[in-house]
C-alpha positions as CSV (number, residue, x, y, z in Angstrom):
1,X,120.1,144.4,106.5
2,X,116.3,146.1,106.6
3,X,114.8,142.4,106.9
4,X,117.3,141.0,109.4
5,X,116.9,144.3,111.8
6,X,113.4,145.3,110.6
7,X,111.6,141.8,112.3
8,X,109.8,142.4,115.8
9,X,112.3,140.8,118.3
10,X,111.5,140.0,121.7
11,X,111.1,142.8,124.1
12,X,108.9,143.7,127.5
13,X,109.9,147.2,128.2
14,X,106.6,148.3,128.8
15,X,107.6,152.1,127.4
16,X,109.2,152.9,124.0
17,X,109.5,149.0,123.0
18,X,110.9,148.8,119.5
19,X,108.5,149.1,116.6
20,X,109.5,146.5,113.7
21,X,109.5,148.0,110.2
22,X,105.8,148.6,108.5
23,X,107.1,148.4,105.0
24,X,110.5,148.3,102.8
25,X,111.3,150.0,99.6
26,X,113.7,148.2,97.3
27,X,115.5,149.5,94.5
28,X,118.3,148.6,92.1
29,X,117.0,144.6,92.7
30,X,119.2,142.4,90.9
31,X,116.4,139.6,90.3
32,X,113.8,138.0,92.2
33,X,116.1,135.0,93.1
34,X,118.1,137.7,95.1
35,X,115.0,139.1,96.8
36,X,113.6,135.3,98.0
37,X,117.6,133.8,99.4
38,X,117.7,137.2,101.4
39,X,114.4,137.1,102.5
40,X,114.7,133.4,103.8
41,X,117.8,133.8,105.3
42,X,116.4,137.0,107.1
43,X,113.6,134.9,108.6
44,X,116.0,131.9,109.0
45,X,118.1,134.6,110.9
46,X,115.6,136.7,112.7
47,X,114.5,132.9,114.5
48,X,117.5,131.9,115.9
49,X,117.9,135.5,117.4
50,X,114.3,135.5,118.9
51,X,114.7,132.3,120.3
52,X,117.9,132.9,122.1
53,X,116.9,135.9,123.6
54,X,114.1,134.5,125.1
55,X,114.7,134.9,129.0
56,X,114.9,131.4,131.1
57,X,111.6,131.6,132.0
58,X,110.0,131.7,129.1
59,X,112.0,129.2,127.5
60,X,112.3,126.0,129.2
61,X,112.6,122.5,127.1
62,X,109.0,122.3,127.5
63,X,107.7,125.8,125.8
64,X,111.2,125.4,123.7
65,X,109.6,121.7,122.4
66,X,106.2,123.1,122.1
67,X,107.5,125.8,119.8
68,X,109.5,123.6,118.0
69,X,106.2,121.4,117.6
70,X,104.4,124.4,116.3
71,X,107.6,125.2,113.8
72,X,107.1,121.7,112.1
73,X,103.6,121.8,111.7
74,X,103.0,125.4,110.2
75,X,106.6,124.4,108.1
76,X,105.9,120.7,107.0
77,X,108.5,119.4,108.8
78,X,108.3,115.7,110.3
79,X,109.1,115.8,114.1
80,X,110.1,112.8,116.3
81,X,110.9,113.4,120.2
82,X,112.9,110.7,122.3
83,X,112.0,112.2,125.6
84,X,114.0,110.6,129.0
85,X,112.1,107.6,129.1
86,X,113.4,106.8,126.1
87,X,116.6,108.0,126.2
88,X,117.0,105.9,129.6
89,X,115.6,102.8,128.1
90,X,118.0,103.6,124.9
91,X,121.0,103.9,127.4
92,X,121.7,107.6,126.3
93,X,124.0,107.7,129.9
94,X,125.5,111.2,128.4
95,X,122.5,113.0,127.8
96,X,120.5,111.9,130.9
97,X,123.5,112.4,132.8
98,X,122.9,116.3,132.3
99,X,119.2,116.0,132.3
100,X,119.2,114.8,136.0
101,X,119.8,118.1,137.7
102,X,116.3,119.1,136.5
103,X,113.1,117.3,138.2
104,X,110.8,119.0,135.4
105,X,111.8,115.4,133.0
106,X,111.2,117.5,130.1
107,X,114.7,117.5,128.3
108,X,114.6,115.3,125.3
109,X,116.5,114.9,121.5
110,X,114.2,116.4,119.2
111,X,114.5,115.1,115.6
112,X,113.0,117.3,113.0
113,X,112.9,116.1,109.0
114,X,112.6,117.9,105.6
115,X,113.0,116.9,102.6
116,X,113.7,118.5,98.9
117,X,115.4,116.1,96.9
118,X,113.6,113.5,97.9
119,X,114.6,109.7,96.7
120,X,117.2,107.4,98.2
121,X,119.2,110.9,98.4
122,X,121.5,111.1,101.4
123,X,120.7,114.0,103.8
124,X,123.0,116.3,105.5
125,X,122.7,115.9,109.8
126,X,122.4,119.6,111.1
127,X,122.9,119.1,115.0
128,X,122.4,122.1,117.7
129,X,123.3,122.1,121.5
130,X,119.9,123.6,123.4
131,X,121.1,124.1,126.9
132,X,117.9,126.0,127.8
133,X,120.1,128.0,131.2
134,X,123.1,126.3,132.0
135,X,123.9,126.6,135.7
136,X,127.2,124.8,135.8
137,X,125.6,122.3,138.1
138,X,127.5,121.6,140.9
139,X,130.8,123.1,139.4
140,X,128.5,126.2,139.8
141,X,129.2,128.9,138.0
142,X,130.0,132.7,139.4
143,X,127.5,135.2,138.9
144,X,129.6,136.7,135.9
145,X,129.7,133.9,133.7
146,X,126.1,132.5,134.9
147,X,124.8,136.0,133.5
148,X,122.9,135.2,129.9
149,X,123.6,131.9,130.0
150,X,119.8,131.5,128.5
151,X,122.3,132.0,125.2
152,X,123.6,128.8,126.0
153,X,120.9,127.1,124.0
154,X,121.6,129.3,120.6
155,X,123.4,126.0,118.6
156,X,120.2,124.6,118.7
157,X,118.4,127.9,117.3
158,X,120.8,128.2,114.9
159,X,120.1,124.8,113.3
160,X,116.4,125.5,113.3
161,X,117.3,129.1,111.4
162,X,119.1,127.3,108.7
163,X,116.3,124.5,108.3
164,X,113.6,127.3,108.0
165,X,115.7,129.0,105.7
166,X,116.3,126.1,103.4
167,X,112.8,125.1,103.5
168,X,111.5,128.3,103.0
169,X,113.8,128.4,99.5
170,X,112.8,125.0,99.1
171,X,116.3,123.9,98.7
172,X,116.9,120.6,96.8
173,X,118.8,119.1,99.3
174,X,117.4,116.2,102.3
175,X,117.9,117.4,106.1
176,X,117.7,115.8,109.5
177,X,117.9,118.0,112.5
178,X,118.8,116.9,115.9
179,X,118.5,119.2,118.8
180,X,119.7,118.5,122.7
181,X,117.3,120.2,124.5
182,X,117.7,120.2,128.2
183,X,118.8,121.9,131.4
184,X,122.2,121.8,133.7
185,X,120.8,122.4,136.9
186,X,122.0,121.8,140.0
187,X,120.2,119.3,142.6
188,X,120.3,116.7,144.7
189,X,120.0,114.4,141.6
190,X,122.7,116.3,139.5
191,X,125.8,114.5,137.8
192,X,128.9,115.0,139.6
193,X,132.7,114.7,139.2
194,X,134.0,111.1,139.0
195,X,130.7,109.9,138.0
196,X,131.5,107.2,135.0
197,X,128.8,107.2,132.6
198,X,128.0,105.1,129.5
199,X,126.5,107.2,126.1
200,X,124.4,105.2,124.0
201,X,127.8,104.0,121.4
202,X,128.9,102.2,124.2
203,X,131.9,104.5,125.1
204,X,132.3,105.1,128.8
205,X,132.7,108.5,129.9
206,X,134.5,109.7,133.7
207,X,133.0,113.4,134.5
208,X,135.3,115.7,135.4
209,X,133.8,119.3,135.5
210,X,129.9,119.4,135.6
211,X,130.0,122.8,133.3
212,X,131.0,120.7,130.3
213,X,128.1,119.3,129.9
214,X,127.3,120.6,126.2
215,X,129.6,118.0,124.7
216,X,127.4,115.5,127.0
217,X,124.7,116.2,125.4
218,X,125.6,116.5,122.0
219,X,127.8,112.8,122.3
220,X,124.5,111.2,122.7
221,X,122.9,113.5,119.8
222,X,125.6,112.8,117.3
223,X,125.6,109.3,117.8
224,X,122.1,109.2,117.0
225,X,122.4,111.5,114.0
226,X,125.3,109.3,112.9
227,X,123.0,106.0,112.8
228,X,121.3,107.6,110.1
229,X,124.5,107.5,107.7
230,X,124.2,111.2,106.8
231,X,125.8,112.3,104.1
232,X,127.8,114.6,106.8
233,X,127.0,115.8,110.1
234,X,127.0,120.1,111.1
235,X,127.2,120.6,114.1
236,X,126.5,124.5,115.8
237,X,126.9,124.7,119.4
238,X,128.1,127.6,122.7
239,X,130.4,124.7,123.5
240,X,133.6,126.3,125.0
241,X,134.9,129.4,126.7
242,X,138.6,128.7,125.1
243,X,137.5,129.3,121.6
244,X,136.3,132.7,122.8
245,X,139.5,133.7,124.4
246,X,141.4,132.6,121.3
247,X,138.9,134.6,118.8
248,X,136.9,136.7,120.8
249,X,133.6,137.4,119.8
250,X,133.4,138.5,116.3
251,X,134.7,135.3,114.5
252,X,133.6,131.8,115.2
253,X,135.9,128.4,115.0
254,X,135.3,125.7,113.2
255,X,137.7,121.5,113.9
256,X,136.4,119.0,111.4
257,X,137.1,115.2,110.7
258,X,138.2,116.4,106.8
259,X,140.3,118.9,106.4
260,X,138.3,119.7,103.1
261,X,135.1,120.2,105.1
262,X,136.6,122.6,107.1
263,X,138.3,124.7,104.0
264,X,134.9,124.6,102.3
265,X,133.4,126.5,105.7
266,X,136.1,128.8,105.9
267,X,135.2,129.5,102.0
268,X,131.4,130.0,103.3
269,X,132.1,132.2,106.0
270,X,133.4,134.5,103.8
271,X,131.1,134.4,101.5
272,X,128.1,134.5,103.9
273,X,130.1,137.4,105.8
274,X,130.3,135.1,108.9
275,X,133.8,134.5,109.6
276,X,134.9,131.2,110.7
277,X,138.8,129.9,111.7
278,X,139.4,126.4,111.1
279,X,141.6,124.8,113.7
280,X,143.2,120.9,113.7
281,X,142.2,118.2,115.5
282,X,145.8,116.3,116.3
283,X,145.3,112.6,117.5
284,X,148.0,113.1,120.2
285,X,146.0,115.7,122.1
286,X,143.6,112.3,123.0
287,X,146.6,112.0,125.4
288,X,144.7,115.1,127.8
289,X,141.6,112.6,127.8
290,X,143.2,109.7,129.2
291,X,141.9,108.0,132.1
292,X,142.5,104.9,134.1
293,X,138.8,104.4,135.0
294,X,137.0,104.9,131.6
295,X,137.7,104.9,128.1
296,X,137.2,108.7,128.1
297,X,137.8,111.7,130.3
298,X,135.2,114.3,129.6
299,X,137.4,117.3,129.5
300,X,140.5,118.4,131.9
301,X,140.7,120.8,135.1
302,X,143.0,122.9,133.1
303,X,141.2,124.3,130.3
304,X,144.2,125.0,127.9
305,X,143.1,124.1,124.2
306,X,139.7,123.2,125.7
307,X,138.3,123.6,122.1
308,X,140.1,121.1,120.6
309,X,139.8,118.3,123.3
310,X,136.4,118.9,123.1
311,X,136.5,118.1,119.6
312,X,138.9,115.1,120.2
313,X,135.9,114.3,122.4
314,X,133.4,114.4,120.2
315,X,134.7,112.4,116.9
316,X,134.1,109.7,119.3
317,X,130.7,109.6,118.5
318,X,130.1,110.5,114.8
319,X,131.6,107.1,113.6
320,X,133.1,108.0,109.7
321,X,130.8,110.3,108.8
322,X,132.4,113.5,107.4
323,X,131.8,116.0,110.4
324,X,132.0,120.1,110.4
325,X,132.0,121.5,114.3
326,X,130.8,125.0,114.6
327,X,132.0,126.7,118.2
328,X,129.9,129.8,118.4
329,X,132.1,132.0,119.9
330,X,130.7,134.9,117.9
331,X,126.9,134.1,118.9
332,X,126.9,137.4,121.0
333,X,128.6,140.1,120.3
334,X,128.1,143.6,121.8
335,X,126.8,146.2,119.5
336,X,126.3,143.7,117.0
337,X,127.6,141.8,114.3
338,X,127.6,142.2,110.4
339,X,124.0,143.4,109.8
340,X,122.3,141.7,112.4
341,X,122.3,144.9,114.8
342,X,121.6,143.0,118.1
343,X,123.8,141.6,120.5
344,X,122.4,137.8,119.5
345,X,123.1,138.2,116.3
346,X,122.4,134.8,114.6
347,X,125.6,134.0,113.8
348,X,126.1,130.5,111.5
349,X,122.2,130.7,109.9
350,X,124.2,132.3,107.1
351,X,127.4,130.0,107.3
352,X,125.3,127.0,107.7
353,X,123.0,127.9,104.6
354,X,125.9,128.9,102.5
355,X,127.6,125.1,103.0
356,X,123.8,123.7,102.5
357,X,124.0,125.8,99.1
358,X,127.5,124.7,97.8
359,X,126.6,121.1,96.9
360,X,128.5,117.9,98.2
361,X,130.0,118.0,102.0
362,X,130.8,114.7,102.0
């Protein structure tokens, strides 16, 4: 608890700004094992906090990929960037789809690697949603709900806190990380209802609410991680209000493609004190998606169950690979949440490390 809330967070009151902790006295240590997994998992923490609270100005998909650049060079980590050039030459319709309200063309999948197994070794897919300030784009979004959605970007921080946490422990296992990093903006250019786009599987897509344009970007991203043939695919990602009315905001949910998966990260929230529900994923909810004018409706008008259409969605694009969704309902949570003492509290660094730790997800 002294690591995670001890760590300078980001702050520009320019009178009593908090002062992070000069030094920390341990005592009744179990073993130095215990002293490095807490300290990596406080960094891997303390990351995806300072990152999400960075305010919309100061983190755009540009400085967000120049930080991530920085990341994989001071960590070792290989780095590959499709940027929209060559997403649109790729046909990535879903993702560019959302990128279009911005006329800064800086939105791009980011693909970071690391390795500690090493070998012809599978690795596990950790994808993050990185929705930089999501607007709603022209489904605009009232004042209330447009308020902190800078946040909206914290599935994509939360991957990079569990791969700097697993590299820092120099965990045995292989990892690819894909990150959607972009903007919903609203424009001229911007995607619009009834629009029919075509992701990069082939799957056509008819828009239906511009504000759902996380699982846009993340069908694109998951089809890409999929091409890899992970061993399994995690994704983390804000993706949908109705998981936080049916939760609220100390819990998280979590819909997967096995039914194993999702027990084993039910067992890891509890043991990593991040509390997850696992909900199903019934084929005849696909019946909500129907459309006569593409293969797939993006979401409906009515919202009901929005969390698991959104899943029933996205399966669409992870082929057979054995998939965990994370909905970060609990990603801000007022006053806190477990011993992260902010608001952004980090929420799934600990859930996603935990999994990471526990050995085959397949």
């Amino acid at each position: 608890m002294a690591w995670v809330n001890g760590l300078a967070m980001p702050n520009w009151k320019t009178e009593d700004s908090p002062k992070p902790l000069a030094r920390i006295h341990l005592h009744g240590l179990a073993g130095p094992g215990d002293l490095e997994r807490e300290q990596a998992l406080a960094r891997g923490n303390s990351l995806a906090r300072a990152l999400t609270m960075l305010p919309p100005n100061l983190l755009t998909p540009a400085t967000y990929r120049a930080r991530i650049r920085d990341l994989a060079k001071a960590e070792g980590w290989s780095l590959e960037e499709y940027d929209l050039p060559r997403l649109r030459k790729m046909q990535a319709g879903a993702f560019v789809a959302v990128a279009r309200g911005s006329h800064h063309e800086d939105a791009a999948i980011v693909k970071l690697g690391y390795r500690g197994r090493g070998g012809k070794a599978k690795a596990i897919a950790l994808v993050g949603k990185g929705i930089c300030f999501d607007t709603g784009g022209h489904n605009l979004k009232p004042a209330r709900y447009m308020n902190n959605m800078h946040d909206d970007m914290n599935g994509s921080a939360v991957a990079l806190g569990i791969l700097l946490a697993a590299s820092r422990l120099k965990l045995k296992v292989n990892l690819e990380v894909w990150l959607a990093i972009a903007q919903n903006h609203l424009s001229p250019a911007a995607y619009t209802q009834n629009e029919v786009v075509t992701a990069l599987n082939g799957t056509t897509i008819e828009i239906v609410h511009t504000d759902a344009e996380g699982r846009m970007v993340l069908a694109d991203t998951l089809t890409l991680a999929a091409r890899g043939k992970p061993g399994a695919i995690l994704d983390f990602a804000t993706l949908t209000g109705s998981m936080t009315v049916a939760l609220g905001e100390r819990m998280s949910g979590v819909i997967s493609n096995r039914e194993v998966l999702a027990a084993k990260a039910v067992e890891a929230g509890r043991a990593a004190g991040e509390r997850v529900v696992a909900f199903p994923m019934p084929e005849d909810y696909d019946e909500a998606l129907d459309t006569p004018v593409a293969d797939v409706k993006q979401c409906t008008l009515d919202g009901e169950a929005d969390h698991i259409l959104a899943a029933r969605f996205l399966q669409r694009f992870v082929a057979d690979t054995p998939w965990l969704h994370v909905d970060l309902s609990a990603s801000r949570c007022k006053g806190g949440l477990g011993a992260a003492g902010t608001d952004i509290n980090g929420f799934g660094v600990g859930l996603g490390l935990a999994l990471l730790e526990s050995g085959d997800l397949a």
